[in-house]
C-alpha positions as CSV (number, residue, x, y, z in Angstrom):
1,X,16.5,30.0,-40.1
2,X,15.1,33.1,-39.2
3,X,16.8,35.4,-36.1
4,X,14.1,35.4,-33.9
5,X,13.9,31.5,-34.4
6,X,17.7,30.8,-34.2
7,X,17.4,33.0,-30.6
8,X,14.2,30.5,-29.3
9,X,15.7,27.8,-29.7
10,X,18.9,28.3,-28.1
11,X,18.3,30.8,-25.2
12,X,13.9,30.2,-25.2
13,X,11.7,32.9,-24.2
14,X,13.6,34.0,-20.9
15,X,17.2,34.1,-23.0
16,X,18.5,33.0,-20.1
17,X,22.6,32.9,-19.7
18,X,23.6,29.4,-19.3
19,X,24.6,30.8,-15.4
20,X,20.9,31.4,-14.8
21,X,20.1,28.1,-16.4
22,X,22.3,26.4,-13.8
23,X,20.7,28.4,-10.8
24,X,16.9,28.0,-12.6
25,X,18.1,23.5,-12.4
26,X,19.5,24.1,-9.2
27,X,16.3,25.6,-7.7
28,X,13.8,23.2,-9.3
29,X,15.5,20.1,-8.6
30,X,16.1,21.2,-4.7
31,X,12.4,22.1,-4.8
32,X,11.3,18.5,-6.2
33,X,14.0,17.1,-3.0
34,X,12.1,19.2,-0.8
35,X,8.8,18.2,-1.8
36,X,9.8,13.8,-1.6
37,X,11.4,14.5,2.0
38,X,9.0,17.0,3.6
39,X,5.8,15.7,2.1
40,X,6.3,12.4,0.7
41,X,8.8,10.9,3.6
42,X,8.0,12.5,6.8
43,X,4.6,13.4,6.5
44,X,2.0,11.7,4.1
45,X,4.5,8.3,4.7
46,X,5.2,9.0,8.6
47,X,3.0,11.3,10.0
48,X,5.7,13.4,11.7
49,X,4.8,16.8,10.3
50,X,1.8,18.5,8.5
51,X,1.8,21.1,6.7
52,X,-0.9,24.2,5.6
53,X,-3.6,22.8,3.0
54,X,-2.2,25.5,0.5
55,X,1.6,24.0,0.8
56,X,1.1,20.5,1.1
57,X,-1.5,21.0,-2.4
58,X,1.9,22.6,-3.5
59,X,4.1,19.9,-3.0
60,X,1.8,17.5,-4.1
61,X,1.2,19.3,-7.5
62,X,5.1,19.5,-7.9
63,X,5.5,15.9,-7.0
64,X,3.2,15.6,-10.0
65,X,4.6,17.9,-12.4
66,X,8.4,17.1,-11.8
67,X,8.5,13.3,-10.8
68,X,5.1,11.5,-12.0
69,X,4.8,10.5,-8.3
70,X,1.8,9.2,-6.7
71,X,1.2,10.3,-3.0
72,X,-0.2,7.3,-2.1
73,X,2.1,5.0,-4.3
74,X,5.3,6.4,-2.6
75,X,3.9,6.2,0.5
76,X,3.0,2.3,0.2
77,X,6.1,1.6,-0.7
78,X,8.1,3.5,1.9
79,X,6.0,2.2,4.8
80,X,6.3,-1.5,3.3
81,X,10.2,-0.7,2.7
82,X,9.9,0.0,7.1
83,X,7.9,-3.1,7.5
84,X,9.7,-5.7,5.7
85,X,13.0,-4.0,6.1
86,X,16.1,-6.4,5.0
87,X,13.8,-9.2,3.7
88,X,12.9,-10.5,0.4
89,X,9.8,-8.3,0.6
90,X,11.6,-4.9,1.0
91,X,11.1,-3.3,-2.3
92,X,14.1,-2.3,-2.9
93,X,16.7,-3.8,-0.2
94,X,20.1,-3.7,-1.6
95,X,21.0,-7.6,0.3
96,X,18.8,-9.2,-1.7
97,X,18.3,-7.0,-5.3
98,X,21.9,-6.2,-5.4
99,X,23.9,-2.8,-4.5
100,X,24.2,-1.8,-7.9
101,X,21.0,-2.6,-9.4
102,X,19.5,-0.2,-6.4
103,X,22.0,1.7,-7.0
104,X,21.9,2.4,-10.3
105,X,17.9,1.3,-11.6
106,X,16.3,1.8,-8.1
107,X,13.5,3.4,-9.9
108,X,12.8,0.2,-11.5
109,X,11.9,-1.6,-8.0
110,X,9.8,1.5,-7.7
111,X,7.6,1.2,-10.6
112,X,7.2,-2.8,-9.8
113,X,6.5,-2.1,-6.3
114,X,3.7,0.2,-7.0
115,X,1.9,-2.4,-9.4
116,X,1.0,-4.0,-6.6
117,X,-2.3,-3.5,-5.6
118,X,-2.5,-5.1,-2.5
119,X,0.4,-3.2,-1.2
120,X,-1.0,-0.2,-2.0
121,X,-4.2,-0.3,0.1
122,X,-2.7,-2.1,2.7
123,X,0.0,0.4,3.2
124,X,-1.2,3.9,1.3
125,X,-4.1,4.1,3.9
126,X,-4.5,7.8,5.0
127,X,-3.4,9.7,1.4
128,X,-4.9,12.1,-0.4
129,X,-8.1,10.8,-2.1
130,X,-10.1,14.1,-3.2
131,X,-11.2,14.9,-6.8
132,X,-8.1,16.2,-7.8
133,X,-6.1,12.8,-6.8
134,X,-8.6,10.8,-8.4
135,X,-9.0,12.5,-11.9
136,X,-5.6,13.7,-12.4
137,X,-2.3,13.3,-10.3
138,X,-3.1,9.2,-10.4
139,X,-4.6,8.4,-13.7
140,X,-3.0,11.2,-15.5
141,X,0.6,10.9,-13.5
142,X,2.6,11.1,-17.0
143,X,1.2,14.2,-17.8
144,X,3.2,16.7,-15.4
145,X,6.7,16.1,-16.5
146,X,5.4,16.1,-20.0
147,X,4.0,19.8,-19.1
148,X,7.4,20.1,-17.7
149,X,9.2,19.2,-20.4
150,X,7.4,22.3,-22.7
151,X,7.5,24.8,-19.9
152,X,11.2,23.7,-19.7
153,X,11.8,24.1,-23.6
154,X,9.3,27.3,-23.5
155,X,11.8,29.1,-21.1
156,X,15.0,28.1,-22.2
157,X,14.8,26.7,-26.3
158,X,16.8,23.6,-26.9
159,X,18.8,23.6,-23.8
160,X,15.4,23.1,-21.6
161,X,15.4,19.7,-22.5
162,X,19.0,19.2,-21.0
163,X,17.6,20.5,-18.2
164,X,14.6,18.9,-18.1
165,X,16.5,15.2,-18.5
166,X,18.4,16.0,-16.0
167,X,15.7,16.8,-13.8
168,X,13.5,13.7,-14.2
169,X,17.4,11.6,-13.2
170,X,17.3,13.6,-10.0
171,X,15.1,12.1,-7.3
172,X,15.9,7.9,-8.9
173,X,19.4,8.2,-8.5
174,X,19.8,10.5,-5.3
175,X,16.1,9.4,-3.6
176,X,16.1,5.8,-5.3
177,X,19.5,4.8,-5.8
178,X,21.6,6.8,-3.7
179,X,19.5,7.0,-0.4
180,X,17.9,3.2,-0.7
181,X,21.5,2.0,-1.8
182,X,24.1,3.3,-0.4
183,X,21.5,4.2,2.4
184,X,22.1,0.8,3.3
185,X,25.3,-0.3,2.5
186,X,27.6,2.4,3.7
187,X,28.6,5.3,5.8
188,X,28.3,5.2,10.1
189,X,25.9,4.7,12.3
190,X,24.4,6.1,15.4
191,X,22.3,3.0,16.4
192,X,22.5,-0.7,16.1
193,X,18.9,-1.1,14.6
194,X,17.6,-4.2,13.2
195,X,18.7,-3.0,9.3
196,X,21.6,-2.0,7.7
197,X,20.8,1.5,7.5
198,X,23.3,4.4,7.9
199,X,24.2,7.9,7.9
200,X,25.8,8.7,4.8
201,X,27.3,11.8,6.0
202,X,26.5,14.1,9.1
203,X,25.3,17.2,7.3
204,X,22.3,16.3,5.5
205,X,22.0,19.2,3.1
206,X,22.1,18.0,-0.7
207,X,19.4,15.3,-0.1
208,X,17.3,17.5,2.2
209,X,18.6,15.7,5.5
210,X,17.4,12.1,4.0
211,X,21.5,11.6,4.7
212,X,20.9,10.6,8.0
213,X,19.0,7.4,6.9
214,X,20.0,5.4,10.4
215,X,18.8,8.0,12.5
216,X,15.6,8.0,10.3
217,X,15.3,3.7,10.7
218,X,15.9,4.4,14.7
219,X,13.2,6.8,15.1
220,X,10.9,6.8,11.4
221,X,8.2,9.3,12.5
222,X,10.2,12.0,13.7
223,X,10.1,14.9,12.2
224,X,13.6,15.5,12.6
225,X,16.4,13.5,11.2
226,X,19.6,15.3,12.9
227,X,20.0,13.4,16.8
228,X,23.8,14.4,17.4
229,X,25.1,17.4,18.1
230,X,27.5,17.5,15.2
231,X,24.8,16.3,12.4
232,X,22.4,19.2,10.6
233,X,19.4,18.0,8.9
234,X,18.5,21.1,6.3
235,X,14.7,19.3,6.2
236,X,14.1,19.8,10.1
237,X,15.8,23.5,9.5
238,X,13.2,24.4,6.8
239,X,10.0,23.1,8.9
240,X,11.1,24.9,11.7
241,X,11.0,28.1,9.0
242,X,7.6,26.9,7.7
243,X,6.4,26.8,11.7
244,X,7.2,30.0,12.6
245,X,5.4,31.4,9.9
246,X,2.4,29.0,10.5
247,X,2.4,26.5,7.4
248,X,3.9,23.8,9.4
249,X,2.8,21.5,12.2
250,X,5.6,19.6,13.9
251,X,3.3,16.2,15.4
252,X,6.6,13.9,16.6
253,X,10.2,14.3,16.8
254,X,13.1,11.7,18.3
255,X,12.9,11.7,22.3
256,X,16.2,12.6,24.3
257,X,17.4,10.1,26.2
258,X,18.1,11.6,30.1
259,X,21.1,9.7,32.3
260,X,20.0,10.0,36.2
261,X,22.3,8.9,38.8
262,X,21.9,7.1,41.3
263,X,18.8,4.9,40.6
264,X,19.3,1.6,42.4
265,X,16.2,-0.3,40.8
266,X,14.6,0.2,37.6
267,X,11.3,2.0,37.9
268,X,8.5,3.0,35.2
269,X,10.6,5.6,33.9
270,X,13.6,3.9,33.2
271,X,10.9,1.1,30.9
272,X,9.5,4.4,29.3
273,X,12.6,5.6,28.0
274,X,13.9,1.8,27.6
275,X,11.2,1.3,25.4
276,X,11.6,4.6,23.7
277,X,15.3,4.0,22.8
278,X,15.2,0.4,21.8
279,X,18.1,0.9,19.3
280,X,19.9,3.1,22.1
281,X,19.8,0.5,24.4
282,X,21.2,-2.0,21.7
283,X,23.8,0.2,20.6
284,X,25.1,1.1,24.6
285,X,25.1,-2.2,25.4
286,X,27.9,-3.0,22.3
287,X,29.7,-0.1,23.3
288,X,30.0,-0.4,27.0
289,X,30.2,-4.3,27.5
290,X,30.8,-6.1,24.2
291,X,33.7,-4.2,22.6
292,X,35.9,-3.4,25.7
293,X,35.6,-7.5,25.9
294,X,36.1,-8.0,21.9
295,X,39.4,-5.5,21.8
296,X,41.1,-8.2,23.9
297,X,39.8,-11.6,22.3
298,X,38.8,-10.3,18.7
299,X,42.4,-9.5,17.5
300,X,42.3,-12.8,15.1
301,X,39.0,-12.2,13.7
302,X,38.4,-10.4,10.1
303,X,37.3,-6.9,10.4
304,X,33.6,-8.0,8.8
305,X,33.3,-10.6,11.5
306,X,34.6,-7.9,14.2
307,X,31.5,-5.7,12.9
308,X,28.8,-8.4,12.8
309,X,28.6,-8.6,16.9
310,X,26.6,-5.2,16.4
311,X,24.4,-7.3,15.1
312,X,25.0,-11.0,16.1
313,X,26.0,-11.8,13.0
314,X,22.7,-11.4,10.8
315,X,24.3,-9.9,7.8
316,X,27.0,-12.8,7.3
317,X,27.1,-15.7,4.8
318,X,26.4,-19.2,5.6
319,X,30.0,-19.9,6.1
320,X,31.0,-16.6,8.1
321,X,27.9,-17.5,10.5
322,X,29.4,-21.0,10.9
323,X,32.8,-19.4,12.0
324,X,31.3,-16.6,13.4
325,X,29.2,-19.0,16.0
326,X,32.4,-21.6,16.3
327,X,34.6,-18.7,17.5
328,X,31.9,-17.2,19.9
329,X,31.3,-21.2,21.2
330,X,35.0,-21.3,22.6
331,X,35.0,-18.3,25.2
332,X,32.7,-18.3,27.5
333,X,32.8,-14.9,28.3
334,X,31.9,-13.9,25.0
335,X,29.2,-16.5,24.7
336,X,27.8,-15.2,28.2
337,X,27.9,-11.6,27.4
338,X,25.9,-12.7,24.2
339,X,23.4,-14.3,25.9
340,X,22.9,-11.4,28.6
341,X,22.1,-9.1,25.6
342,X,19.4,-11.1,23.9
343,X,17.8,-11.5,26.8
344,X,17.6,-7.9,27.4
345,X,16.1,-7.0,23.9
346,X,13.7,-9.7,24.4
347,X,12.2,-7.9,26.9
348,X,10.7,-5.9,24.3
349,X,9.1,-8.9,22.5
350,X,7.2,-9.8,26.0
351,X,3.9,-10.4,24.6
352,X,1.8,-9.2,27.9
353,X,0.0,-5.8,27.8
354,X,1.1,-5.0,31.4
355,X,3.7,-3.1,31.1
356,X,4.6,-4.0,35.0
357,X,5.6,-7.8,33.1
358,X,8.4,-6.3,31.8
359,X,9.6,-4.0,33.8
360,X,10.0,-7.1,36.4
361,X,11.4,-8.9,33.8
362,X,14.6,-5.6,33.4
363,X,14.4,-5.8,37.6
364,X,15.7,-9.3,37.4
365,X,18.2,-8.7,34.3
366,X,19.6,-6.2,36.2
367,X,19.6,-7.7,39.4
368,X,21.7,-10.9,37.4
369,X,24.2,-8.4,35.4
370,X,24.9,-6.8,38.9
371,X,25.6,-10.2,40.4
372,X,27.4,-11.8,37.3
373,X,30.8,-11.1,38.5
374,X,31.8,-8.8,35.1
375,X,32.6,-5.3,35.5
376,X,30.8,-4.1,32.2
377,X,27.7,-5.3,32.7
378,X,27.5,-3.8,36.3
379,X,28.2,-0.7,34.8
380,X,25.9,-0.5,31.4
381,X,23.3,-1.9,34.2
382,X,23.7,0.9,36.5
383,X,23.7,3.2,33.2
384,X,20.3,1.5,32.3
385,X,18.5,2.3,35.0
386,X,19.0,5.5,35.3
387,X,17.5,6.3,31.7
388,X,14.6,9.0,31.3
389,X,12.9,10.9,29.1
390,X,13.7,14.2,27.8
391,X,12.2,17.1,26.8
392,X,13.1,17.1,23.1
393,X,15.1,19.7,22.0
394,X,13.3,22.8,20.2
């Protein structure tokens, strides 16, 4: 074998150090992370954002060339994912297909999902559908990460294709495994929503911000994942870079929640911001009047059956709902306070357009948690009335 050869093959054209081959993988695959959550996830899926023609032809090309992604294909299957959350038509919902499959092969429930052609045009409405879309990205998807495999081996000889493997495991196990897994099966939450979604850490930076996948389930079309103080969401931080510079649109972020004191009935704007912060609501209401109650009485339950009155038990087996119900059954209290909170969440369910129907239907829940005698639901209702929107943060 010839010099010149022997050198192509294991340093490529650029004879890259294996340092600059790390920084060259570290770049592209934060690049192709960049290009699921900005443009995949919060804008051609939830119309939070919108970026300049030139950038958003960028990320779809990239989306082509490093992942075989369709835009419209990833964005049926996310919004489906939001619609059938936690049922046996989520694509990939780790309570029914398994923790480990999604895990581990979430790419799999990807590529069936997709199949399905139905799904597609009832949920990929509003994608890109030019020439381009039509004669290359979708019929010819296998082709970019083939180009990227010989760019890959052009630039860097045999150890291109390392890199190049390891690029095309990037966005299945952290975007389809690690975020639609573990995204629902671990870590804390901000907000009692109807899922099982969670934050899997406060500092979304490795994933692009798609770390804070409760925030994302409480509020799916904001722009912006980060909603506490302490959490940073490197996504929102790089669309607020692409908007100062004028390549970004920000459409919708999360509302603040505003306290106001004082408010002795509930008036349009405390239903505005009710109805705003659903999940809020859900998650106050736990924290103000179910757990001071559940620290005295809970002390025999398990921990998983402790946990479950976030959600009223939804997530248990047959046989921890049956001694779940059984324990709630024999204090009153409890049972009451249970009551008092379904109620209030079916407010939002109220099938009248009149929005005046419900808010007299929070007058009287509040009027009744005031007169119920129970200290905690006088307070969370004199905290619930005084909700109002907030200007959201810049």
């Amino acid at each position: 074998m010839s010099p010149a050869l022997y050198d192509w093959l294991s340093r490529g054209l650029t004879q890259a150090s294996y340092w600059q081959m790390a920084v060259y993988f570290l770049v592209v695959v934060q690049t192709t992370i960049f290009t699921v959550t900005l443009y995949l996830h919060r804008s051609a899926a939830h119309r939070g954002v919108d970026f300049h023609p030139v950038l958003t032809h960028f990320f779809r090309f990239w989306a082509w060339l490093t992942t075989a992604m369709v835009t419209k294909e990833w964005t049926a299957v996310h919004r489906k994912h939001h619609a059938k959350c936690e049922t046996e038509e989520d694509p990939h919902s780790p309570r029914f297909a398994g923790i480990n499959r999604v895990l581990w092969r979430g790419v799999e429930l990807y590529q069936q999902a997709r199949l399905d052609k139905d799904m597609l045009e009832k949920y990929g409405k509003g994608t890109p559908d030019d020439w381009i879309e039509r004669h290359v990205y979708t019929p010819h998807a296998t082709m970019g990460p083939v180009l990227m495999l010989f760019i890959n081996l052009a630039l860097f000889g045999i150890p291109g294709v390392a890199i190049w493997a390891l690029q095309m495991a990037w966005i299945p196990f952290w975007a389809a495994g690690v975020v639609n897994g573990l995204g629902h099966w671990w870590g804390y939450r901000n907000f009692d929503t109807a899922d099982t979604s969670t934050n899997l850490t406060p500092w979304g930076v490795w994933i692009g911000g798609e770390e804070l996948h409760n925030n994302h389930h409480a509020f799916p079309s904001s722009a912006r994942f980060a909603l506490r103080r302490y959490e940073f969401d490197i996504g929102w931080a790089m669309i607020r870079g692409l908007q100062a510079v004028g390549l970004a649109k920000v459409l919708r972020v999360a509302p603040e929640l505003d306290l106001r004191p004082n408010i002795q009935v509930p008036d349009a704007e405390t239903l505005k911001a009710m109805m705003a912060h659903r999940w809020q609501v859900a998650t106050d209401y736990y924290r103000m009047v179910l757990k001071p109650h559940l620290q005295a009485e809970a002390r025999d339950l398990p921990g998983r059956l402790r946990r479950a009155f976030r959600s009223e038990g939804r997530w248990l087996s047959e046989e921890q709902r049956a001694r779940f119900t059984a324990w709630i059954n024999e204090r009153p209290q409890i049972h009451r306070l249970i009551e008092f909170r379904q109620r209030l969440l079916a407010i939002y369910e109220l099938r009248s357009a009149e929005a005046e129907a419900k808010l007299e239907a929070l007058r009287a829940w509040c009027a009744e948690a005031e007169a119920s005698g129970i200290r905690a639901l006088e307070e969370f209702s004199a905290c619930l009335k005084g909700y109002a929107m907030a200007p959201a943060r810049a």
